[in-house]
C-alpha positions as CSV (number, residue, x, y, z in Angstrom):
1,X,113.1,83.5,84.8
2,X,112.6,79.8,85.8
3,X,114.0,78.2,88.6
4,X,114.7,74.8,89.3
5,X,112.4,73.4,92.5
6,X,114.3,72.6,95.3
7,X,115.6,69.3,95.2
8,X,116.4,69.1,92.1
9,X,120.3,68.8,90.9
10,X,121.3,71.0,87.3
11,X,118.0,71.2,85.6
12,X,116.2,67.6,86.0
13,X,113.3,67.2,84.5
14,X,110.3,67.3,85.8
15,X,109.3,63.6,84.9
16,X,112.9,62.5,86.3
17,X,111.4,63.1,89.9
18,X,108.6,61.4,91.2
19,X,107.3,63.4,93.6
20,X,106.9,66.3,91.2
21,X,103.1,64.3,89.9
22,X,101.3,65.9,92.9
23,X,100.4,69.7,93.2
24,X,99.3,71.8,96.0
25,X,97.2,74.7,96.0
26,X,99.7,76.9,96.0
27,X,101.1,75.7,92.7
28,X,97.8,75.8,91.4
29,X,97.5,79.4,92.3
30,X,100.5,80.6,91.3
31,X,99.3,79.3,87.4
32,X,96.4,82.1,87.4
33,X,93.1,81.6,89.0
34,X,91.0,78.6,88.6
35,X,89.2,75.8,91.1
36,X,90.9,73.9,93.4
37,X,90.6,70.0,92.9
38,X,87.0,69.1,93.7
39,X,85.9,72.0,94.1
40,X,82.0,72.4,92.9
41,X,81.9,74.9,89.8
42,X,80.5,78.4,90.6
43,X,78.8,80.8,88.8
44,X,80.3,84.2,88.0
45,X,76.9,86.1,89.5
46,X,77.2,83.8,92.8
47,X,80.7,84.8,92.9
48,X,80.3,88.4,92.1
49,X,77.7,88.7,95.0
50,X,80.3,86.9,97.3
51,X,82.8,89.6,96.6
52,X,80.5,92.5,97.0
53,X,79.3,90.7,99.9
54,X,83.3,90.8,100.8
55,X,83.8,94.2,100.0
56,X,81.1,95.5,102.2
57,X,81.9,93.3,105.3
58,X,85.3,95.3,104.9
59,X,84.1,98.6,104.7
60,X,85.8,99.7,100.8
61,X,84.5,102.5,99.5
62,X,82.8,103.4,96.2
63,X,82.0,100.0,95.0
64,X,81.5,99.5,91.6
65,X,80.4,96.5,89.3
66,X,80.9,96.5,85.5
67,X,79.3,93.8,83.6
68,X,81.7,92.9,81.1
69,X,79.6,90.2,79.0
70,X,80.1,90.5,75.5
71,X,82.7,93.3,75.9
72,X,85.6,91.3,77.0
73,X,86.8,87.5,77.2
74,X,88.7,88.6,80.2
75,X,85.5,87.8,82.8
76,X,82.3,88.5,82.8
77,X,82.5,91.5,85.7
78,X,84.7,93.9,86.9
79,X,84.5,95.2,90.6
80,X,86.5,98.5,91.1
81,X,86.3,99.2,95.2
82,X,88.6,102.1,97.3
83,X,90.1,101.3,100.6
84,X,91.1,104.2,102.8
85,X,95.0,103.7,102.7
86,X,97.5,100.6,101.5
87,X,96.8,98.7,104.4
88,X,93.3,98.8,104.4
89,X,93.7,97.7,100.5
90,X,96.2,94.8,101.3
91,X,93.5,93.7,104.1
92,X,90.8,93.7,101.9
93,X,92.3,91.8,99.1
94,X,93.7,89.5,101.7
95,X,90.1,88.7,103.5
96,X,88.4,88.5,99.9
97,X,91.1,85.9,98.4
98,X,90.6,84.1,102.1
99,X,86.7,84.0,101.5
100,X,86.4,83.1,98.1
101,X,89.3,80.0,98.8
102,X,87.0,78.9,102.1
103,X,83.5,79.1,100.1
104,X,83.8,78.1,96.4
105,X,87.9,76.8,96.6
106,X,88.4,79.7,93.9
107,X,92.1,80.4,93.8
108,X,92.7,84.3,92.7
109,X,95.9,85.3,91.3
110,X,96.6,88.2,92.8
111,X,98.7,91.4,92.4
112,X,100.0,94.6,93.7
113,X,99.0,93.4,97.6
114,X,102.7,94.0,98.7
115,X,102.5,97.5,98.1
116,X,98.8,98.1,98.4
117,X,98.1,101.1,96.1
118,X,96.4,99.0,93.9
119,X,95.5,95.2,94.2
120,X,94.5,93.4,91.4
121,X,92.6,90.1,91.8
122,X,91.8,87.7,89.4
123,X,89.3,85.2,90.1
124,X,88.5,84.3,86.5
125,X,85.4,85.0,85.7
126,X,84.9,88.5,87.8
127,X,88.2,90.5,87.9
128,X,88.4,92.8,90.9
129,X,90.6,96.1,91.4
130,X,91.4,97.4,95.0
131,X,92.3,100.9,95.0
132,X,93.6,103.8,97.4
133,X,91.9,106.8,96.5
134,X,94.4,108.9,94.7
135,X,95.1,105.7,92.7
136,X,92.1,105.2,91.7
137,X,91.6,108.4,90.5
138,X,94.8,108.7,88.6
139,X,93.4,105.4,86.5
140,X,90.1,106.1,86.1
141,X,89.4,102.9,85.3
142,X,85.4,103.5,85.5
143,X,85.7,105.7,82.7
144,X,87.4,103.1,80.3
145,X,84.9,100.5,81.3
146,X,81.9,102.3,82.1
147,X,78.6,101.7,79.8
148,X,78.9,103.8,77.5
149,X,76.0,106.6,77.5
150,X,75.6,105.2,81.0
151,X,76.9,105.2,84.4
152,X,78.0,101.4,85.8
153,X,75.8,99.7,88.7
154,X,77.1,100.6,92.0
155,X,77.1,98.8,95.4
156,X,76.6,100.8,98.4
């Protein structure tokens, strides 16, 4: 469903209103992940090791990495991590949005984080998934990604 922004009076258009030119960051991160204006570019490997770099300072569990190159036009990695319980998953999909906003100006879509059984975080080029346990292990997303013939990289 679209809504109308506030301000405007029985559907206006958006070139009717002359403030509607400029953006913030949030707008821009509620279109899907991408760079925020003038931000320097970043390479998926530089932001993969900021997220496992991330995950660690936050203590989730059973990190792993897939590489996804030349499996999927989705990203080029998948990071599947465990937190201990849903707010321990909400925090660490919080703090790694945070981080990767403050260091490279990536802006992640996010979802899930209200409910924190599973977070999923989208930072375009390395797609990450926050898990409670039991959640995890319902999905078994490793399986469906994993190598095949071969177990993916961890990060411990």
């Amino acid at each position: 469903m679209i809504r109308p922004a506030p301000g405007r009076v029985g559907g206006a258009k958006p070139e009717d209103d002359d403030l509607s030119l400029s953006t913030t960051a949030a707008d821009a991160a509620s279109t899907g992940a991408g760079l925020m204006a003038g931000a320097p570019s970043v390479t998926s490997d530089a932001l993969l090791e900021a997220i496992l770099a991330s995950l660690d300072d936050d203590k989730a569990e059973e990190v792993v990495q897939i590489d996804l190159r030349g499996r999927s036009e989705m990203g080029d990695y998948m990071v599947i991590a465990s937190g201990r319980s849903s707010r321990q998953v909400a925090a660490i999909a919080e703090k790694l949005t945070d981080r990767l906003k403050q260091q490279f100006g990536v802006l992640s879509k996010t979802e899930g984080k209200d409910t924190g059984d599973w977070v999923l975080i989208d930072t375009g080029d390395v797609i990450v998934h926050v898990f409670r346990p039991e959640v995890r292990e319902f999905y078994q997303l490793e399986k469906m990604w994993a190598p095949s013939g071969a177990a993916a990289d961890s990060f411990r």
